[in-house]
VMD Tcl script that draws the C-alpha trace (Angstrom):
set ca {
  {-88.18 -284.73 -98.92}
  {-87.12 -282.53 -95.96}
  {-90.26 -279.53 -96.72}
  {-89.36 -279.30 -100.08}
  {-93.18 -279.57 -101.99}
  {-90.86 -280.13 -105.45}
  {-87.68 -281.61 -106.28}
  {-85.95 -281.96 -109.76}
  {-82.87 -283.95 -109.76}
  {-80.64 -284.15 -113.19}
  {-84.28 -283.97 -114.49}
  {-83.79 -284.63 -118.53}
  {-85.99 -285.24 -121.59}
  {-84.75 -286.10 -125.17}
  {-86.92 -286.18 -128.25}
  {-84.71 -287.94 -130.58}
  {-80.87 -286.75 -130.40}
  {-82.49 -283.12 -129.13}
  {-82.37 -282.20 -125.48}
  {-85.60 -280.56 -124.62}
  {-84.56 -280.37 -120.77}
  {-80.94 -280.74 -120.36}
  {-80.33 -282.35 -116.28}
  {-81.97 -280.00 -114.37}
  {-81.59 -279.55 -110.81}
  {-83.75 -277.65 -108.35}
  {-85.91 -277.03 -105.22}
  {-88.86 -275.57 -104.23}
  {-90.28 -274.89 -100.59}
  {-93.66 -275.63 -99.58}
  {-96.01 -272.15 -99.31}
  {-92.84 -270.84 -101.57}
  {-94.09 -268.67 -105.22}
  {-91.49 -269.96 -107.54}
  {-91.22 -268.42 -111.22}
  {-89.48 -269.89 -114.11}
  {-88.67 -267.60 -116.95}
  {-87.03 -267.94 -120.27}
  {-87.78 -267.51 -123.86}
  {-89.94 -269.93 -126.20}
  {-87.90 -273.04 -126.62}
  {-86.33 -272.78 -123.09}
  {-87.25 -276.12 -122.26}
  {-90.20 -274.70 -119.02}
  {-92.89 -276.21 -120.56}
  {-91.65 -279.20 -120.89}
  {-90.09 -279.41 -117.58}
  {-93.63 -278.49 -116.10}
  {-94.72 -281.71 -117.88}
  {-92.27 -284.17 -116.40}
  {-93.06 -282.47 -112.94}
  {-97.08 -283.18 -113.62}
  {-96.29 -287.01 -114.23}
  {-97.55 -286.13 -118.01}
  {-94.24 -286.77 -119.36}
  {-91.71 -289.06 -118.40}
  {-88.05 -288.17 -117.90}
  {-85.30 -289.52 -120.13}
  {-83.15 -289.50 -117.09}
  {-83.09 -287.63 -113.65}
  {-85.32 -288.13 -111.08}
  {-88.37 -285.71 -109.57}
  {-90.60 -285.85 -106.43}
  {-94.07 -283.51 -106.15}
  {-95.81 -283.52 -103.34}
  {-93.83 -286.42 -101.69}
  {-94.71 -288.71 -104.76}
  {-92.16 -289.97 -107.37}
  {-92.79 -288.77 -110.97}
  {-91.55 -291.63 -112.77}
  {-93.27 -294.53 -110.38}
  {-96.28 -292.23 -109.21}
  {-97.39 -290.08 -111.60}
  {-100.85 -290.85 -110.96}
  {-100.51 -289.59 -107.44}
  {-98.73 -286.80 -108.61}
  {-101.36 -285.76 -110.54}
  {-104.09 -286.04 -107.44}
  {-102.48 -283.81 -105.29}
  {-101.90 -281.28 -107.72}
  {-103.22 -278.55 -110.08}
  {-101.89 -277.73 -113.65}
  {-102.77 -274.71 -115.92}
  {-101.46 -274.40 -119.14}
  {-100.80 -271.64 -120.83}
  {-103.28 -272.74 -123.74}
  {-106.99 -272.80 -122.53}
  {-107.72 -276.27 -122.26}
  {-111.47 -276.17 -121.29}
  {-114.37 -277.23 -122.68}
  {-115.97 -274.16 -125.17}
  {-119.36 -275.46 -125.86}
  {-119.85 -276.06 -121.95}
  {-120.72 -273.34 -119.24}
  {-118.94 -272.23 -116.62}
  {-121.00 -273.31 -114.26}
  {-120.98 -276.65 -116.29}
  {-116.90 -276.70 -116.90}
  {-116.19 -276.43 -113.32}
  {-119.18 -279.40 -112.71}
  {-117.16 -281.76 -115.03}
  {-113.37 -281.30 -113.01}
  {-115.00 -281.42 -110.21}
  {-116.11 -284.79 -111.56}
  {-112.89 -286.15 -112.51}
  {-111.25 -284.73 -109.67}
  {-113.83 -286.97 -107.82}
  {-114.96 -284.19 -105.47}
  {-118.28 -285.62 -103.55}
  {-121.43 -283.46 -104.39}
  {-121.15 -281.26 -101.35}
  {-118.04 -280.48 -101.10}
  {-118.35 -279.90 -105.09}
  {-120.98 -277.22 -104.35}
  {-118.95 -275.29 -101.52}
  {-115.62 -275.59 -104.13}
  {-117.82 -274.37 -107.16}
  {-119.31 -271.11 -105.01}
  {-115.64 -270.20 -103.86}
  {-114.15 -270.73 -107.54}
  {-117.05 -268.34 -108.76}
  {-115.84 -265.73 -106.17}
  {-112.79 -266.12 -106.55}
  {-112.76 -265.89 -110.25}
  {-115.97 -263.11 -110.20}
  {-117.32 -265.48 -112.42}
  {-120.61 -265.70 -110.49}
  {-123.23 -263.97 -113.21}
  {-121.34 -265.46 -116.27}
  {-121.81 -268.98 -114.75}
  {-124.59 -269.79 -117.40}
  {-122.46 -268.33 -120.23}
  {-120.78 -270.58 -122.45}
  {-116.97 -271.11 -121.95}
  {-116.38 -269.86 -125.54}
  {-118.18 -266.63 -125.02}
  {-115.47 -265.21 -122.70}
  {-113.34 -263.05 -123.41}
  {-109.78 -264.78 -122.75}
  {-108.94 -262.96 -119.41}
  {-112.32 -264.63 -118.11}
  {-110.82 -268.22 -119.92}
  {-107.87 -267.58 -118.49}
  {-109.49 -267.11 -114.60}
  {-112.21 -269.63 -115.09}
  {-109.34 -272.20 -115.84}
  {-107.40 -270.78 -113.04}
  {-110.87 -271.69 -110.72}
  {-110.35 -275.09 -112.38}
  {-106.92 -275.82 -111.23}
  {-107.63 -275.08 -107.64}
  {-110.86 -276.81 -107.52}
  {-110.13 -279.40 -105.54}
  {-107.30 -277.33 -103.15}
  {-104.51 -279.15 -104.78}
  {-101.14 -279.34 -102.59}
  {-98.50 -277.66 -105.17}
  {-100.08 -275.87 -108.62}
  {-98.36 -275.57 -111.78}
  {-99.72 -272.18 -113.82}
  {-97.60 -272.21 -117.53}
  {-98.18 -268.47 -118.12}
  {-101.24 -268.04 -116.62}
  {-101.93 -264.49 -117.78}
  {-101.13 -264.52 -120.92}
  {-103.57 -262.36 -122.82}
  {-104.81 -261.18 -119.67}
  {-105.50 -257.50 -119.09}
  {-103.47 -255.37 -116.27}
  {-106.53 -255.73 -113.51}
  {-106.81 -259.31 -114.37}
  {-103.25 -259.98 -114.07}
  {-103.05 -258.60 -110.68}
  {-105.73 -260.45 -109.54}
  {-104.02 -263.63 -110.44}
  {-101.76 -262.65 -108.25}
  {-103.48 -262.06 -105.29}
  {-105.06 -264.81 -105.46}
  {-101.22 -267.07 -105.92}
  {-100.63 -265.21 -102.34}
  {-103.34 -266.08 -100.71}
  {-102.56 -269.88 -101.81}
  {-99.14 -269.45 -101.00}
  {-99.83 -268.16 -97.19}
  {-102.31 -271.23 -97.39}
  {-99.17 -273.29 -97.47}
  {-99.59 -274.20 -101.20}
  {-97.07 -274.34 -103.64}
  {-96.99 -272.13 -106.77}
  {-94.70 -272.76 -109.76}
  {-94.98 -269.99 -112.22}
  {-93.80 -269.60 -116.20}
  {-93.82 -266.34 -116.94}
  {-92.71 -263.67 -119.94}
  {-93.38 -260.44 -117.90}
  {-90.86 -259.21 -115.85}
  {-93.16 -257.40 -113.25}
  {-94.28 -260.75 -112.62}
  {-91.10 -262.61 -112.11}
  {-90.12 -259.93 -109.56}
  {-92.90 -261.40 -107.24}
  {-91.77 -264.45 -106.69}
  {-89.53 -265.64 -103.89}
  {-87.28 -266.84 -106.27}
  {-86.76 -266.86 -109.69}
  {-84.79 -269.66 -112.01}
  {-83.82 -268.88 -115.73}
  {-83.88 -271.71 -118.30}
  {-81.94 -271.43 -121.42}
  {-81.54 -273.86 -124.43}
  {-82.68 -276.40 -121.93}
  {-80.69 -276.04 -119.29}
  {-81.35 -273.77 -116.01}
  {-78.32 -271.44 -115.86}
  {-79.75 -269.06 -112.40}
  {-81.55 -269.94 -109.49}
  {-81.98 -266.74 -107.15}
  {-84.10 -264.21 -105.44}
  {-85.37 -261.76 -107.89}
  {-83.16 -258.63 -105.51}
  {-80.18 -260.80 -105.62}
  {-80.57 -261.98 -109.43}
  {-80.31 -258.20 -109.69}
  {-77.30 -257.56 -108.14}
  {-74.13 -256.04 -110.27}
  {-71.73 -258.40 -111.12}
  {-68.50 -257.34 -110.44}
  {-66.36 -255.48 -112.88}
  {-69.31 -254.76 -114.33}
  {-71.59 -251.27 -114.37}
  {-74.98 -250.38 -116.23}
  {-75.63 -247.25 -117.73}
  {-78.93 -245.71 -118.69}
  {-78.51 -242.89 -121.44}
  {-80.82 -240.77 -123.09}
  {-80.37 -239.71 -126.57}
  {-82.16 -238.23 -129.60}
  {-81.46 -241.81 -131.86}
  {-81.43 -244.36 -130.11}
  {-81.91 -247.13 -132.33}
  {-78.60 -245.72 -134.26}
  {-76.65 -245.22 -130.70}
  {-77.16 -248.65 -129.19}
  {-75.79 -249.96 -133.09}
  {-72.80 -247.13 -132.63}
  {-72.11 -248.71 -129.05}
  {-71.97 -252.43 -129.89}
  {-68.59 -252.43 -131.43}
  {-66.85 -249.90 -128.69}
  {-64.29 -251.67 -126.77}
  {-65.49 -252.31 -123.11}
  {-69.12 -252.86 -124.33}
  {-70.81 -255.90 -122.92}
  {-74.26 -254.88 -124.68}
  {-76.25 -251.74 -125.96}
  {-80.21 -252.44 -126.02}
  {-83.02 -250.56 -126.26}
  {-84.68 -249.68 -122.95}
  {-88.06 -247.14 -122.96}
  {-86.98 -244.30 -125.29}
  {-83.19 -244.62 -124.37}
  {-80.62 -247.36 -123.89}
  {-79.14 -249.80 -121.13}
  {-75.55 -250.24 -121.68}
  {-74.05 -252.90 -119.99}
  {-70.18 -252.07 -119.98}
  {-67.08 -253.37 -118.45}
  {-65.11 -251.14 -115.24}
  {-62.08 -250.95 -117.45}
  {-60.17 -247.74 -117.65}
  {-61.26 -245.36 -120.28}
  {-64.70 -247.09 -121.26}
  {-66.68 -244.03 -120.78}
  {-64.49 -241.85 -123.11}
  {-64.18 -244.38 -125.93}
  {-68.44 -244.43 -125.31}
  {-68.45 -240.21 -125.84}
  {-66.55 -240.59 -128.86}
  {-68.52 -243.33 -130.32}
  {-71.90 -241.33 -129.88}
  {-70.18 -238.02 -131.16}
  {-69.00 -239.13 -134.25}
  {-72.62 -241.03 -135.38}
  {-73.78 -237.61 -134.65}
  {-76.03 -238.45 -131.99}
  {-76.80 -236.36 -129.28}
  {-76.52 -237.38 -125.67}
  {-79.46 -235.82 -123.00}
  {-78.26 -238.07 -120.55}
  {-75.68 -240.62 -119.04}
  {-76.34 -242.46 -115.32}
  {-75.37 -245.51 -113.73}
  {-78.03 -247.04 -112.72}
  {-79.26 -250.59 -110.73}
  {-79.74 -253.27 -113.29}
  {-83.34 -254.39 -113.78}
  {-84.53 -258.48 -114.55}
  {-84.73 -257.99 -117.83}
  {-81.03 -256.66 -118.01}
  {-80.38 -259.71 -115.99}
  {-82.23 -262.07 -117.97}
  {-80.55 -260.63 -121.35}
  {-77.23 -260.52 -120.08}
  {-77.49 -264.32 -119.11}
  {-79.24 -265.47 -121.87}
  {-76.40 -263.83 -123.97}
  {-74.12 -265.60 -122.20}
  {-75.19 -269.01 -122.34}
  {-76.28 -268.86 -125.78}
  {-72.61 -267.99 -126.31}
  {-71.38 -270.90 -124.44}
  {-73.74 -273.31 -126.33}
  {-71.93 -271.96 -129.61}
  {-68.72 -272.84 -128.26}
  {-70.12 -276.03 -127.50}
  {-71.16 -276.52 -130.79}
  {-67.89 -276.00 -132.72}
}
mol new
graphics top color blue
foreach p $ca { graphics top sphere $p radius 0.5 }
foreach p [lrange $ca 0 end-1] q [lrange $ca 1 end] { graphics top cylinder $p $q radius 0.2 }
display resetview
């Protein structure tokens, strides 16, 4: 597979006449931190899934770790670790006791089972809740004792499906550290994420919408202008009313809320920014302040996801 630790060709999955996944295509480096983003009903679960040799594919084709999904999904499943964005541990059992039984099924030998059990403890600072039942933590501790669980036994390439969801801030950054550490290990990280800050860290970043994967770029390039195209950042005393006020103005891409002011995406056509003045003027809303400014993800991800979901529409008719 020439390096590549994951490879998705035309990958698709159909429940019925509905296209979960709809042939996606992509690649992912070995040591490379790979994020997936999207909203709910995107189709990244479910493409995790196929990947993990849980699901099979409708159609398309996938290699993991130099194994075939479809043939070798038992082997795909040996080399690698998975953690889903539900906790999917055992409650009644200890930590101590939960990380005993993967180790177990992951068929670690008993002393290499006690040297991966005192690094997961570390790792996860888990060490003087070992004794403490599973469904006694609070779900940041869940969420990094499943994480400990994953990487038990060093898997090549690990799947995380929003791995800090309900996490707190210090917990979430810890996650992180610990995804760069595997990375510069040589292991391969593919992330599903819903925070922004998050997606930025990756080395690259690949939107999914309505199934299909419409971007597939660094998180600086994603970011990049388009051309003909501008962002605006304005402050205002109403902003709720204003970004209503600027939807129907001619040269308007999109007015959203952003903080306490707006992101206006707008066209470079002549006259835009007068035709924007006038707007806001006659709602009666008061403008602090008007700047072009660098596009963020989320811009990105909005202004995409707009535009595919408008293209789906038009496939629809």
């Amino acid at each position: 597979m020439s390096g590549m630790a994951i490879e998705a060709r035309g990958l698709t999955k159909r429940f019925g006449d509905f296209a979960a996944v709809d042939r996606v295509s992509f690649q992912v480096a070995r040591g490379e931190v790979f994020g997936l983003i999207g909203p709910n009903g995107a189709g990244k679960s479910t493409t995790i899934r196929m990947l993990c040799g849980i699901l099979a594919p409708s159609a398309g084709e996938g290699t993991v770790a130099g194994r075939d999904i479809s043939r070798e999904p038992e082997a795909v499943r040996a080399r690698i670790g998975y953690m889903s964005q539900r906790f999917s541990l055992y409650l009644d059992l200890t930590v101590s006791e939960n990380l005993e039984f993967y180790g177990g099924v992951y068929g670690l030998p008993p002393d290499r089972l006690r040297q991966r059990k005192a690094w997961a403890l570390e790792m996860a600072g888990l060490e003087e809740y070992r004794d403490r039942l599973a469904g006694e933590l609070s779900a940041g501790w869940r969420q990094r004792l499943a994480l400990g669980c994953a990487l038990l036994h060093e898997p090549e390439v690990v799947f995380l499906d929003e791995p800090t969801a309900g996490a707190d801030p210090i917990s979430r950054r810890q996650f992180w550290e610990v995804i760069y550490q595997l990375a510069a290990g040589d292991v391969t990280a593919l992330v599903t994420t819903h925070y922004m800050d998050e997606a930025e860290r990756c080395d690259r970043v690949a939107l999914m919408y309505g199934g299909r994967l419409i971007a597939v770029d660094p998180p600086q390039q994603m970011k990049r202008a388009r051309p003909g195209e501008s962002l605006l950042a304005v402050s205002c005393d109403q902003p709720a009313r204003a970004a209503a006020a600027l939807q129907v103005v001619q040269g308007v891409k999109h007015a959203r809320l952003h903080g306490a002011g707006l992101h206006v995406q707008i066209s470079q056509e002549e006259g835009v920014m007068e035709r924007i003045t006038q707007a806001l003027q006659a709602a009666g809303i008061r403008v602090e302040a008007a700047e072009a400014v660098a596009p963020s993800l989320e811009d990105v991800f909005v202004s995409l996801t707009r535009e595919a979901d408008a293209r789906l529409t038009a496939e629809a008719i």
